[in-house]
C-alpha positions in Angstrom: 0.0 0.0 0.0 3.0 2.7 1.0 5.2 1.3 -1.5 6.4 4.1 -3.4 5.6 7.0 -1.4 8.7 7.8 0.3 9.3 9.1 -3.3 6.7 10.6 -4.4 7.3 13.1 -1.5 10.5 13.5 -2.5 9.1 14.4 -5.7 7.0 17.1 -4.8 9.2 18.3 -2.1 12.2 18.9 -4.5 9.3 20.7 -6.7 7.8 22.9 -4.2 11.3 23.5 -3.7 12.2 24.2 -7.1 9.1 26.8 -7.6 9.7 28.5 -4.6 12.8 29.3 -4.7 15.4 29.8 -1.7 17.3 27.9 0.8 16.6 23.9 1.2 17.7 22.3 4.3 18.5 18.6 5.0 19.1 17.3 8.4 20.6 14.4 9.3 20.8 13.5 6.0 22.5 9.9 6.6 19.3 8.5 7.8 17.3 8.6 3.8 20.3 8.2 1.8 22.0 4.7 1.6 25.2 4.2 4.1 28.4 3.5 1.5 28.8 2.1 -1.9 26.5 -1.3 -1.0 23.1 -0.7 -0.2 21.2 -3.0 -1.1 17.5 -1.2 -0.3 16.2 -0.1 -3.3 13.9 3.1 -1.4 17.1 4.4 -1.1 18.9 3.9 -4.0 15.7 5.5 -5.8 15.7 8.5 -3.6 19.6 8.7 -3.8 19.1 8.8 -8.2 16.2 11.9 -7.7 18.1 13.7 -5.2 21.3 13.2 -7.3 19.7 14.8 -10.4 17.8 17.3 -8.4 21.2 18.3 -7.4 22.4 18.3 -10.6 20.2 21.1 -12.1 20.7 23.6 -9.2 21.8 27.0 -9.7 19.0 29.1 -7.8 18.8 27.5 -4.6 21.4 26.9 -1.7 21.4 23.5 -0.1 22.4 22.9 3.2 22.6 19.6 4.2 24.4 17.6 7.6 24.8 14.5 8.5 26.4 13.2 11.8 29.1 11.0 9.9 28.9 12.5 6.6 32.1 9.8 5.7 29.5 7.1 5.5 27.7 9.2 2.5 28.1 7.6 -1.1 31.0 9.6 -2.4 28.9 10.8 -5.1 26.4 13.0 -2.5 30.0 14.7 -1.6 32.2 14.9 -4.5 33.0 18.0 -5.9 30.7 19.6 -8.9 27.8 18.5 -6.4 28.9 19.9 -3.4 30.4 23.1 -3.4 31.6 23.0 0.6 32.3 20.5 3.2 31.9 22.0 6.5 32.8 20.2 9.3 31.6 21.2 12.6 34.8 19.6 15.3 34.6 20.3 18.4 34.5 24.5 19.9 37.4 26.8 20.8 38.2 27.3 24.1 35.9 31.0 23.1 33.1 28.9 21.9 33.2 26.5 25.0 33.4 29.5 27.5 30.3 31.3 25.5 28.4 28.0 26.3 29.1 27.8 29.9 28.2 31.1 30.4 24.9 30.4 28.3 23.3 27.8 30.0 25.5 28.4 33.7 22.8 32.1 33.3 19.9 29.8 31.9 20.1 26.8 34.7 20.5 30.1 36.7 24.1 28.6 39.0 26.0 30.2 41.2 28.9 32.1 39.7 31.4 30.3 42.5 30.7 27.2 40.7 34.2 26.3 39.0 33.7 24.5 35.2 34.7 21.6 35.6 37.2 19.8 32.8 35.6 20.0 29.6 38.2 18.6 27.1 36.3 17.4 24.1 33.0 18.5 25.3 30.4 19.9 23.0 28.0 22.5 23.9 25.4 19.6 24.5 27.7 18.2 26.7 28.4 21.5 28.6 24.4 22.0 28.8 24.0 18.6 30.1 26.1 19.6 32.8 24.4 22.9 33.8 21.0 20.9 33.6 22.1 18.0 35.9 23.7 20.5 38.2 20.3 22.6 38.9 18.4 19.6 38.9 19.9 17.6 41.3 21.6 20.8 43.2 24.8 20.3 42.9 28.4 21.5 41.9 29.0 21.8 38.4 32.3 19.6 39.3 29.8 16.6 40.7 27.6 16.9 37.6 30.6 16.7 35.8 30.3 13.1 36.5 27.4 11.9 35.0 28.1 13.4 32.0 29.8 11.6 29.4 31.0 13.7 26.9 30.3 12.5 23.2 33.9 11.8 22.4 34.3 9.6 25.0 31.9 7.3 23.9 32.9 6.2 20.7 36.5 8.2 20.8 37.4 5.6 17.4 35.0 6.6 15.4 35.4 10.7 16.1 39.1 10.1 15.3 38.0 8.3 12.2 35.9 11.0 11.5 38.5 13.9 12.1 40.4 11.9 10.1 38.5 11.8 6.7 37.6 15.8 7.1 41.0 16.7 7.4 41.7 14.0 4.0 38.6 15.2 2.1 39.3 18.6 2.4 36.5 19.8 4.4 36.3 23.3 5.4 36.4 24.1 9.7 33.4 25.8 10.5 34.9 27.5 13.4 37.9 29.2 11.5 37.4 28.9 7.9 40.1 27.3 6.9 40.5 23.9 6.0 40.3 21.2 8.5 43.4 19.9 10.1 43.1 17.4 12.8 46.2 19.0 14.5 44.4 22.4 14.5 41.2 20.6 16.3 43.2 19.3 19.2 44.5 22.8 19.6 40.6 23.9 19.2 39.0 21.8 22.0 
């Protein structure tokens, strides 16, 4: 009964899109499209072709698109032509990490004595998770600290796989602008 549906609202998606005119986002973009070169489902492979050729014929509308391991992507979503960018989003600067424990230290309302605790390789979801935990169970941002376990730290292979292929596919840091070194990222975070 659904059997074919998945793209026929890709179809008039990418149409609506088309008419209209403007910026088309994509999140998490891994989740529709088919993981590698050996995909074997052929919903995705279908959607893969239309969104391919949609792509193709672009040149009045900006596509932004992220995945959360945009190496597992079928090289021909991200090669060049296609793609004009590779952004890849590592993690913050010390700036960016102090701006977000300022952020949610104000929103969770804490205590200003509360000292940060260590935050290497912590994202701002991290940092936020920290804050929360602290107001809601009243204490230290130190003792939240340790229920928090930081995204890096729970698959630390993969993110250094990850880092790895940005800094090979020539991927642009969204922090600085330049291209992405993994060298540069330790620095960063």
């Amino acid at each position: 009964k659904w059997l074919g549906d998945t793209d026929k609202a890709l179809y008039w998606m990418l149409k609506t899109v088309s008419q209209i005119g403007g910026i088309f986002g994509i999140d998490e973009s891994q989740r529709f499209l088919p993981q590698g070169n050996n995909s074997e489902n052929g919903t995705e492979n279908r959607v893969l072709g239309t969104l391919l050729t949609w792509l193709n014929d672009q040149n009045t509308n900006l596509v932004l698109s992220a995945a959360n391991n945009v190496s597992q992507l079928p090289d021909e979503v991200t090669r060049s032509g296609r793609v004009d960018a590779l952004i890849f989003v590592g993690f913050p600067s010390r700036e960016a990490k102090d701006a977000a424990w300022q952020l949610y230290r104000t929103r969770h309302e804490l205590p200003e004595d509360y000292k940060n605790p260590d935050d290497d390789r912590w994202t701002p979801a991290d940092i936020q998770s920290c804050c929360r935990l602290s107001e809601m169970q009243g204490v230290t941002l130190e003792r939240a600290a340790r229920w928090v376990i930081p995204s890096y730290h729970k698959n630390p292979e993969q993110m250094d796989a990850l880092m790895q292929w940005a800094s090979k596919a020539g991927c642009i840091c969204a922090e600085t602008g330049e291209p992405f070194s993994v060298a540069a990222s330790h620095s960063i975070g």
